[in-house]
C-alpha positions as CSV (number, residue, x, y, z in Angstrom):
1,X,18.5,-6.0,-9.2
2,X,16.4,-4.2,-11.5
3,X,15.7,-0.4,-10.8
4,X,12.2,-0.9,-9.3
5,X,13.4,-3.5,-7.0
6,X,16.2,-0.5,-5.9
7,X,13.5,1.6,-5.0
8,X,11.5,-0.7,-3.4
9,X,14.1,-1.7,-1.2
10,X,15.0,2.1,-0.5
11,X,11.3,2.7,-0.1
12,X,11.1,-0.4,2.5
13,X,14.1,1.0,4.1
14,X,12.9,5.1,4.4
15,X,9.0,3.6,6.1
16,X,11.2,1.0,8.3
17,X,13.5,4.0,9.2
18,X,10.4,6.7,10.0
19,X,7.7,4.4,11.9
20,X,10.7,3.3,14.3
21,X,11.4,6.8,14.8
22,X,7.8,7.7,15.6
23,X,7.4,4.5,17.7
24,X,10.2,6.0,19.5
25,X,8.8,9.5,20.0
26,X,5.5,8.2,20.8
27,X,7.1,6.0,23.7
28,X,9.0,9.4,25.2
29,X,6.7,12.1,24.3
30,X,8.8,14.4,27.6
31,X,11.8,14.3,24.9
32,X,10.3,16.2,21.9
């Protein structure tokens, strides 16, 4: 893989990562 596609795919990986987590605090508000 080139070097773009790396941080692409870490990139991908860091948005997947934090809109799951504020899915998840969104859906249990009482836990933050």
């Amino acid at each position: 893989m080139t070097r773009g596609e790396t941080d692409m795919l870490l990139l991908g990986i860091t948005v997947l990562l934090l809109g799951g987590y504020l899915v998840y605090a969104l859906a249990h508000p009482e836990r933050f």
